[in-house]
C-alpha positions in Angstrom: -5.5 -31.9 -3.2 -3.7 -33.0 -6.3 -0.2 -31.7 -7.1 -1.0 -29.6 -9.7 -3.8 -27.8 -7.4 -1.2 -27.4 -4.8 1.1 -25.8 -6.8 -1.9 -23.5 -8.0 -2.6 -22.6 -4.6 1.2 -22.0 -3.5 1.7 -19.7 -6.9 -1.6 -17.2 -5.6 0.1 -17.4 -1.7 3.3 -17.8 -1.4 5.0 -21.0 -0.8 5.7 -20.5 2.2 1.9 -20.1 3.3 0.5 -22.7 1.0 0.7 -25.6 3.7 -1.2 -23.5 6.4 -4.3 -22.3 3.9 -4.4 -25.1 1.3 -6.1 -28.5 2.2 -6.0 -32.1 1.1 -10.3 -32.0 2.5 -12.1 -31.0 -0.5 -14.8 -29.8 1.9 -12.2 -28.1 4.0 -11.4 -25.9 1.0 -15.0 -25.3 0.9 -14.6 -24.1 4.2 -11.8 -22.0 3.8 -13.1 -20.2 0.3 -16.4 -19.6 2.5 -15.0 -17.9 4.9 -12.8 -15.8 2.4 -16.1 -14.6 0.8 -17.1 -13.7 4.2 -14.4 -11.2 4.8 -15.1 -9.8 1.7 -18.3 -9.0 2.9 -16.6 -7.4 5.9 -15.3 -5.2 4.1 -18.0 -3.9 1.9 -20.3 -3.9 4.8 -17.1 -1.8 6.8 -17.3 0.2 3.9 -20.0 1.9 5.0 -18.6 3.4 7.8 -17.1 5.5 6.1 -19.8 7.3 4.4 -22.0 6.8 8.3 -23.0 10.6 8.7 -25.4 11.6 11.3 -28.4 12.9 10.2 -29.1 15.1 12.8 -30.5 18.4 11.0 -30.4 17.3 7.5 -33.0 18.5 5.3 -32.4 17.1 1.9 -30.2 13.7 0.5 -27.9 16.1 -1.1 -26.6 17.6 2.5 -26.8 14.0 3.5 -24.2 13.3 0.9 -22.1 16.4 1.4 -22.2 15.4 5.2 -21.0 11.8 4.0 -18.1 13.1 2.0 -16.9 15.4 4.4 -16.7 11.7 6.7 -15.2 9.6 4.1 -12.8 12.2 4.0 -11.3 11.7 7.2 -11.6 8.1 6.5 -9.4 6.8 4.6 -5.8 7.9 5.2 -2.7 9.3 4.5 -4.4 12.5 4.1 -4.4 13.4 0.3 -4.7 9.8 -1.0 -8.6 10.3 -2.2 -10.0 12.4 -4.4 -13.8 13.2 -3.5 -16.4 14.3 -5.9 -20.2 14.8 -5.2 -23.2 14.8 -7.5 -26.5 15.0 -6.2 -26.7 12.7 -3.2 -24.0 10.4 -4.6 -20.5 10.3 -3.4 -17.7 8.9 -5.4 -14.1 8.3 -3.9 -11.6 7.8 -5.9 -8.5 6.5 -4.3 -4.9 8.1 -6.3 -2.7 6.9 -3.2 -1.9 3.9 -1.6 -4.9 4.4 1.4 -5.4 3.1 4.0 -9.5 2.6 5.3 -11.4 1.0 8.5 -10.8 -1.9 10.0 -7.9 -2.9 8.6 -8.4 -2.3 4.8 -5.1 -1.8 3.2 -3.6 -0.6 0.1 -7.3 0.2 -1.4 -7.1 1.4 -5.1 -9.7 2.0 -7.4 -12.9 4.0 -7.1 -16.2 3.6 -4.3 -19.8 5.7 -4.7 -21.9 6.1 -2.3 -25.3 7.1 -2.9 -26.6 8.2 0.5 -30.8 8.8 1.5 -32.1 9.8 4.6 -34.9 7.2 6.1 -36.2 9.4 9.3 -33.0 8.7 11.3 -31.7 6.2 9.3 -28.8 6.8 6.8 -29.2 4.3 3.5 -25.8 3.7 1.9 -26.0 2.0 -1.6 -22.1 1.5 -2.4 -20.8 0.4 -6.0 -17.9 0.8 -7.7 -14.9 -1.8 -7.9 -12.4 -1.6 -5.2 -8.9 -3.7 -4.6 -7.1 -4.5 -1.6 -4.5 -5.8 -0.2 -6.1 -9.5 -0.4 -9.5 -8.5 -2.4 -10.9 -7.7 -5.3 -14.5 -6.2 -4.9 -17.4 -5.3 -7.0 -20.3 -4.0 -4.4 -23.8 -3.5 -4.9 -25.0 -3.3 -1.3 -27.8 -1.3 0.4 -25.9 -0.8 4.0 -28.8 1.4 6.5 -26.9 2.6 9.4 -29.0 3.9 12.2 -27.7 4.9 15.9 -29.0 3.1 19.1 -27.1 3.2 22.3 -24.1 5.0 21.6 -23.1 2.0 19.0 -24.1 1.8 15.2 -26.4 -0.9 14.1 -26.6 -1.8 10.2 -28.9 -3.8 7.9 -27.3 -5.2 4.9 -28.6 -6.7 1.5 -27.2 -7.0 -1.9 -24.4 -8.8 -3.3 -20.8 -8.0 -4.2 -18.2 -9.7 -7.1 -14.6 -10.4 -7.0 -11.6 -12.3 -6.9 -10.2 -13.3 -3.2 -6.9 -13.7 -2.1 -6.7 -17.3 -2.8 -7.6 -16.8 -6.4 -11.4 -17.7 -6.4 -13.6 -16.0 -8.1 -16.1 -14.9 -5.5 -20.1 -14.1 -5.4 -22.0 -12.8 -2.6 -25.2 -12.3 -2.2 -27.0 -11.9 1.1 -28.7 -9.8 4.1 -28.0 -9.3 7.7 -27.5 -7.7 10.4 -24.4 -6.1 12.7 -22.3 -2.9 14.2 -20.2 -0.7 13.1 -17.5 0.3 16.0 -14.7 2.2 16.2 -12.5 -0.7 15.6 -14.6 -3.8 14.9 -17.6 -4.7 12.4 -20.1 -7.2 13.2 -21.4 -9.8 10.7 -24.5 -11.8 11.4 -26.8 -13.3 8.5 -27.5 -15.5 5.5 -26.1 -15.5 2.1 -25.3 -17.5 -1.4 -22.0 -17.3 -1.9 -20.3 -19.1 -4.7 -16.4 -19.4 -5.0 -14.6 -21.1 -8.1 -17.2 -23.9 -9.2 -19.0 -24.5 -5.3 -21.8 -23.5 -4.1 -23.1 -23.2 -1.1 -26.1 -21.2 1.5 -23.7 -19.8 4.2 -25.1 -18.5 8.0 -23.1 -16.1 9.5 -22.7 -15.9 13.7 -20.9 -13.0 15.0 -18.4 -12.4 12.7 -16.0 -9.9 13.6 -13.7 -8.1 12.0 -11.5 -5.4 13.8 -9.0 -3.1 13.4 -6.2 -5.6 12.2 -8.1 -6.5 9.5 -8.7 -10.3 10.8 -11.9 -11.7 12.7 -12.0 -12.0 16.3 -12.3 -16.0 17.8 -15.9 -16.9 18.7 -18.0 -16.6 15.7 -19.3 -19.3 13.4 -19.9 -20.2 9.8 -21.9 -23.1 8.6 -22.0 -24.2 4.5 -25.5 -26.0 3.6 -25.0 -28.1 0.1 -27.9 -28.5 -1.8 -27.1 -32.0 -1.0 -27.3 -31.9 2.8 -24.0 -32.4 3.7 -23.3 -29.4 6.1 -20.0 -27.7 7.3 -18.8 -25.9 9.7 -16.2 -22.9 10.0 -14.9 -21.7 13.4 -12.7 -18.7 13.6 -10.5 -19.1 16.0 -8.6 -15.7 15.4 -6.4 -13.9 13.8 -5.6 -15.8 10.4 -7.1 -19.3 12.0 -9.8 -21.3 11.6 -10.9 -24.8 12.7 -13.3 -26.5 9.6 -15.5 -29.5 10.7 -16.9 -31.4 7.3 -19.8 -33.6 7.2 -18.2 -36.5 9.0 -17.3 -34.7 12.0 -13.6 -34.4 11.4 -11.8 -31.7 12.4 -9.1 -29.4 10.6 -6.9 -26.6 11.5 -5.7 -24.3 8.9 -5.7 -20.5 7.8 -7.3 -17.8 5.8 -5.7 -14.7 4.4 -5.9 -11.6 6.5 -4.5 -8.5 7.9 -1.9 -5.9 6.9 
């Protein structure tokens, strides 16, 4: 990494984090910016936890969404930091306080809708809006349909989201997959585009997951396909840490903003 870039990097984290999440390995910054989109998507897909009704005796998309609201509600805390509004099936959140959502989201301002549908059993959760945290900036358009199986809640995702990660990147996403939504942790597991600064890349997601601290868990997996070939790999190895294996096999510790 050239001086200048450094100094780039140390200005959007802090100095005294730069040398843990910036890296000389162009393809290890690959690696780190990947898995910064991907815990962007964490938190859209999260997101939708908090609009995850039941449907159980629903009769229309507009109790759907009054159900929703009533959930989101409870969701985001201190009490009193949201104001809720409801038109049609569509739910909009609009946060006036410094809240507090799932899995770790912190300090969200800015405004969410939800526009909610019942599929038989299924809820359909279309977010929008443009939402900042702590360490995000995030610009959903997402299709998130939650469904119950088992006592745990299984989601499908597609759609894409825009914004600007905690490293400074300008971020796309766009993708589809699969995962749960628990109390306390949020499964990723899927395929997507994702583009941050000028790189590009086709990024597979293996059981991401993010929990209540707002970091993933060690154990799943990330791997960057160029259209060139070259391949890397992204192993979280909890909390803040990752381990990023490039093309020629060479291994590198380092770090990825997360958490409270």
């Amino acid at each position: 990494m050239s001086p200048a870039s450094m100094w780039r990097c140390a200005l959007a984290l802090g100095m005294a984090r730069a040398l843990l999440a910036c890296s000389d390995d162009p393809t290890v910054e690959d690696g780190l910016r990947a898995a910064e989109a991907v815990a962007m998507a964490s938190e859209v897909v999260g997101l939708a936890q908090a609009f995850a009704a039941p449907t159980t005796g629903l009769t229309s998309d507009v109790m759907a969404a009054e159900r929703s609201a009533a959930v989101a509600q409870a969701a985001f805390t201190p009490t009193g930091c949201t104001r809720i509004q409801l038109r049609d099936n569509a739910v909009r959140v609009t946060f006036v306080g410094e809240c507090n959502g799932p899995y770790g989201m912190r300090v969200l301002d800015g405004a969410l809708v939800a526009t909610v549908a019942r599929r038989g059993e299924q809820l359909e959760v279309a977010l929008s809006g443009e939402l900042r945290t702590r360490h995000s900036t995030l610009r959903p358009a997402l299709n998130v349909t939650v469904s119950s199986l088992a006592g745990t809640t299984q989601v499908e995702y597609v759609g894409n989201f825009t914004g600007v990660g905690a490293r400074g990147s300008a971020v796309s996403f766009d993708g589809r997959g699969v995962g749960s939504l628990e109390a306390s942790c949020v499964q990723l597991n899927g395929s997507a585009s994702v583009t941050a600064g000028s790189e590009a890349w086709t990024v597979l997601i293996a059981s991401y997951n993010r929990c209540a601290g707002g970091c993933p868990m060690s154990g799943g997996n990330l791997i960057l396909n160029r259209a060139s070939g070259a391949q890397t790999r992204v192993e979280l190895t909890g909390g803040q840490g990752v381990s990023v294996t490039n093309a020629n096999g060479r291994a590198e510790a380092a770090s990825v903003p997360c958490g409270g």
